[in-house]
Backbone as CSV, one residue per row, in Angstrom:
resi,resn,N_x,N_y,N_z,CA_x,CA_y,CA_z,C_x,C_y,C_z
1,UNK,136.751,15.670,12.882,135.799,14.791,12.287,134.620,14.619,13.257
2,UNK,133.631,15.030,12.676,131.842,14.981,13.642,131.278,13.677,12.802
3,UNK,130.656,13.127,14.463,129.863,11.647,14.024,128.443,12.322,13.706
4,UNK,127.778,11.265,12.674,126.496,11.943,12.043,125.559,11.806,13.541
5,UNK,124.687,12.610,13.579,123.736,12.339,14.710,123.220,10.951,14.642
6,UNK,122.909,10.351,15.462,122.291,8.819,15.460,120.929,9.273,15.511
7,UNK,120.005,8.373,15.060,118.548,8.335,15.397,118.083,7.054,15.472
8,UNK,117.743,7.116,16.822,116.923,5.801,17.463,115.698,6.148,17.167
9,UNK,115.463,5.009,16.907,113.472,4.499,16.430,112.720,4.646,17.757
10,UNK,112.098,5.624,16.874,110.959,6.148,18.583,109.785,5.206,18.878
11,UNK,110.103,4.731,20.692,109.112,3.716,20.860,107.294,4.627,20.620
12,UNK,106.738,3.631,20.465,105.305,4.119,20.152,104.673,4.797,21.642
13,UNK,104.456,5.425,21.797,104.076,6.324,22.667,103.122,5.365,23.720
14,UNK,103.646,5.397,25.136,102.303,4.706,26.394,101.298,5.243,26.324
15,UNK,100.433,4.111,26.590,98.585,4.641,26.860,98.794,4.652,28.274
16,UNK,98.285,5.503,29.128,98.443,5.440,30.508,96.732,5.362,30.707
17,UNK,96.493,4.527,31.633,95.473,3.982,31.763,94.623,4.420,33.484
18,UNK,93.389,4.734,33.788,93.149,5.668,34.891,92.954,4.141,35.838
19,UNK,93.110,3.034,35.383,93.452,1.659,36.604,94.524,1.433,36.523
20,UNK,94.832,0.513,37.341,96.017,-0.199,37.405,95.441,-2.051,37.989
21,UNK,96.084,-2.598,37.331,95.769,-4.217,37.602,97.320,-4.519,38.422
22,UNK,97.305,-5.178,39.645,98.722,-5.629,40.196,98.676,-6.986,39.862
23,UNK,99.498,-8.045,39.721,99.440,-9.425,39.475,99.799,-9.923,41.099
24,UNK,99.748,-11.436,41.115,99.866,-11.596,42.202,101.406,-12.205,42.377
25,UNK,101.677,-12.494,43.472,102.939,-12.840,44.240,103.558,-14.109,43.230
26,UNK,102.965,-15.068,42.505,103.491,-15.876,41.405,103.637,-15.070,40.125
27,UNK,103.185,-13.578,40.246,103.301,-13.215,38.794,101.956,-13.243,37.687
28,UNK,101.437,-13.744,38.134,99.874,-14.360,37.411,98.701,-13.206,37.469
29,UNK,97.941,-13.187,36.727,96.946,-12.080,36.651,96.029,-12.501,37.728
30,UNK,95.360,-11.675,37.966,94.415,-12.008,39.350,92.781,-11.942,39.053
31,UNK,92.983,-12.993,37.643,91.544,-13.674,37.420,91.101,-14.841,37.521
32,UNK,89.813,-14.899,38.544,89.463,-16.309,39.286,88.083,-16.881,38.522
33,UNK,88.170,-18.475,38.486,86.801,-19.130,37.825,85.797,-19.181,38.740
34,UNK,84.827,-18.962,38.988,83.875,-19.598,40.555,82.931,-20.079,39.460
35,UNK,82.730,-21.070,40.321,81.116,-22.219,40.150,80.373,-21.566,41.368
36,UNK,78.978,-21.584,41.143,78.338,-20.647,42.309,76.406,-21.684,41.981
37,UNK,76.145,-21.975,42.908,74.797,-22.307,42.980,74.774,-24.049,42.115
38,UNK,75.828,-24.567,43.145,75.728,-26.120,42.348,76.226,-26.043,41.355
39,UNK,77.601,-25.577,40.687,78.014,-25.684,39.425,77.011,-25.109,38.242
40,UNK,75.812,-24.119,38.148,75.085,-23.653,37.526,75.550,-22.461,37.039
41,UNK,76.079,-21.561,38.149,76.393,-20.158,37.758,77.774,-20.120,37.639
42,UNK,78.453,-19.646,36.741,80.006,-19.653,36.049,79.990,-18.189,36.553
43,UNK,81.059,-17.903,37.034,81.516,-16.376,37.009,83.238,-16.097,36.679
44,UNK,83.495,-15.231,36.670,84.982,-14.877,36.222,84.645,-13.618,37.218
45,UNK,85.741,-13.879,38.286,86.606,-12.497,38.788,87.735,-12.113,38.649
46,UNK,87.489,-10.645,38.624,89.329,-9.601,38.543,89.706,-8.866,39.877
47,UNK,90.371,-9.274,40.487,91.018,-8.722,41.923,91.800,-7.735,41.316
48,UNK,92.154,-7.092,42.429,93.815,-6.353,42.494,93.792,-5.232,41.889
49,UNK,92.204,-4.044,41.649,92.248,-3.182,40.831,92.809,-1.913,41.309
50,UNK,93.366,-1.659,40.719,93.372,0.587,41.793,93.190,1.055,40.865
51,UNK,92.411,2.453,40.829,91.877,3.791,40.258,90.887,3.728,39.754
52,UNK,90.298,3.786,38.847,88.879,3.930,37.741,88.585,2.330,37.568
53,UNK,87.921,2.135,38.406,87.326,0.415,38.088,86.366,0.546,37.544
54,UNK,85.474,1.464,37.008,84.507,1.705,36.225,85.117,2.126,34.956
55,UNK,86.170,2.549,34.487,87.428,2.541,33.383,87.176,0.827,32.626
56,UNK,87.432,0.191,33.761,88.221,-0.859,32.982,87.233,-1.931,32.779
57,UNK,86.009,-1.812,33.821,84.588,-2.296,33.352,83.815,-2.453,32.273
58,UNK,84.045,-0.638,31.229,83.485,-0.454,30.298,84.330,-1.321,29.228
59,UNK,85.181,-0.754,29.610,86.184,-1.487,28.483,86.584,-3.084,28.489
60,UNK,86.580,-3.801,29.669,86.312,-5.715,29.547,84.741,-5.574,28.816
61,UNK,83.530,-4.969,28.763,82.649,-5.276,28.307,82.960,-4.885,27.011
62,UNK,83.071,-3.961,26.861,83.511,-3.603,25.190,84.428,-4.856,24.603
63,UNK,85.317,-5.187,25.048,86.694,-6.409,24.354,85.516,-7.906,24.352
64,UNK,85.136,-7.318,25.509,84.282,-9.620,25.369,82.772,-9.460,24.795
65,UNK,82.056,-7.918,24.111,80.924,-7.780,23.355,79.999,-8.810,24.737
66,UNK,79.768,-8.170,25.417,78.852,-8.777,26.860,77.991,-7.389,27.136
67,UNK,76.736,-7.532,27.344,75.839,-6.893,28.347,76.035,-6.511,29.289
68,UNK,75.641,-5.148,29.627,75.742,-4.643,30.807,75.771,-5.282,32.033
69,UNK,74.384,-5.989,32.085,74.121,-6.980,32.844,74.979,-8.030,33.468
70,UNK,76.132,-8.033,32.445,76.769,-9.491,32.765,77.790,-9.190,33.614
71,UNK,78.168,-7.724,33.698,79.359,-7.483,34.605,79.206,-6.504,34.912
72,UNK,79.295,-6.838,36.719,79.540,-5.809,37.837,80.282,-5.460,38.442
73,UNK,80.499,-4.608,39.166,81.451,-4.002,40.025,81.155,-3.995,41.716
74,UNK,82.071,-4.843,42.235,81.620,-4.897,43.569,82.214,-4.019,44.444
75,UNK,81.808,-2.761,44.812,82.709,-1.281,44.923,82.777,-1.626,46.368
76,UNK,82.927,-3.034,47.009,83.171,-2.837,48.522,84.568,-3.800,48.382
77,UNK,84.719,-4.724,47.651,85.962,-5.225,47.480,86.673,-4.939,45.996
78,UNK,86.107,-4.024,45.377,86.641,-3.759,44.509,87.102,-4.514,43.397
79,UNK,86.051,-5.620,43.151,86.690,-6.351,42.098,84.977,-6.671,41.010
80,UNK,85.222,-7.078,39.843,84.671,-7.252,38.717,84.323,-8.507,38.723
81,UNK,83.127,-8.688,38.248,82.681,-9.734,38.307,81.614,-10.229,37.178
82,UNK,82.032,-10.990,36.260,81.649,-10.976,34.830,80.691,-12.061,34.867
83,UNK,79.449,-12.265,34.490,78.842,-14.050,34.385,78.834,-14.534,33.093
84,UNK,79.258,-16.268,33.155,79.699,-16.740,31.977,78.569,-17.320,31.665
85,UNK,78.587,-16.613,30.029,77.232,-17.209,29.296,78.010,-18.991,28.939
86,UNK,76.694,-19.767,28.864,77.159,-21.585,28.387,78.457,-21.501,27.189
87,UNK,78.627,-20.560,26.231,79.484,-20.824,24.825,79.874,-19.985,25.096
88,UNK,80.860,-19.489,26.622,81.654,-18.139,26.216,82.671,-18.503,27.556
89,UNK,83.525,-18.492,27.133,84.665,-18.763,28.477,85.260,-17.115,28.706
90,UNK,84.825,-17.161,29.831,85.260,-15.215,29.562,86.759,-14.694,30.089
91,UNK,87.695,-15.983,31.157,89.102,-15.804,31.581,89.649,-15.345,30.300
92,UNK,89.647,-16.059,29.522,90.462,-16.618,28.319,90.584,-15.245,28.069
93,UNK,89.467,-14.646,27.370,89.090,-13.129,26.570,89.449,-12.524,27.944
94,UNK,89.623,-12.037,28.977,89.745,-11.290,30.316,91.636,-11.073,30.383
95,UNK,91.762,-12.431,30.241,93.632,-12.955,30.455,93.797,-11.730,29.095
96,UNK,93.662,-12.182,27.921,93.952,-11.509,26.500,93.644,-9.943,26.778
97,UNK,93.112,-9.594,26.805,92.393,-8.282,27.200,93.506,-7.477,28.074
98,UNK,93.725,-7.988,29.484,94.263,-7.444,30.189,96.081,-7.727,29.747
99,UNK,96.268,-8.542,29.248,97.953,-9.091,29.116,98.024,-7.965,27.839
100,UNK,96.732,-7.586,26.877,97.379,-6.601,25.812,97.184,-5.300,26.112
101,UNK,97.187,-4.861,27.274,97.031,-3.647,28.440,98.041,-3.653,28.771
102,UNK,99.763,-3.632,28.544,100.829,-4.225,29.319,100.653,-2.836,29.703
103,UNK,100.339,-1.380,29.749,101.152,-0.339,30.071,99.994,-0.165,31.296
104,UNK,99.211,-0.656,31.553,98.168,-0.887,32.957,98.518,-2.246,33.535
105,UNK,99.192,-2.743,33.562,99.338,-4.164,34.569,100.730,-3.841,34.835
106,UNK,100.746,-4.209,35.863,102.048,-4.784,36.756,103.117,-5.649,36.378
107,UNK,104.246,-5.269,36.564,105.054,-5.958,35.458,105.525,-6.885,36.931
């Protein structure tokens, strides 16, 4: 007597991604709020990048519909640096963005 072959449900295939985001030592994504120039200038930073940080640049601007302008790349510490328009909290959309990237972040 032969058992029928089994078939397991095939997981959906990984996006492998040319960054990698590490979280930090609590586990937490490694995006920071700064107030800059007297509480005037809002910024959002992303630490902790390796590989194509110009990868993942295009693509936070693409997810939060932002201007070129609004986010840079600081290629000496390697981190992103987004400025927050008055009606746009950009962690929030940054956190979302990167947490639905699970196959590029650090588990």
């Amino acid at each position: 007597m032969t058992t029928p072959p089994t078939t397991e449900p095939s997981a959906p295939p990984l996006r492998t991604e040319p960054y990698h985001v590490s979280r930090t030592p609590s586990l937490q994504l490694p995006i920071y709020l700064l107030a800059k120039r007297g509480g005037n200038l809002h910024q959002t930073r992303v630490k902790k990048i390796e590989g194509d940080i110009s990868a993942l640049r295009n693509q936070l601007q693409q997810a939060l519909e932002i201007d070129e302008a609004d986010i840079k790349i600081n290629q000496l510490t390697r981190h992103i640096i987004i400025k927050v328009r008055t009606n746009m909290h950009a962690s929030g959309g940054v956190s979302y963005m990167l947490f639905g990237l699970r196959w590029a972040i650090g588990q």
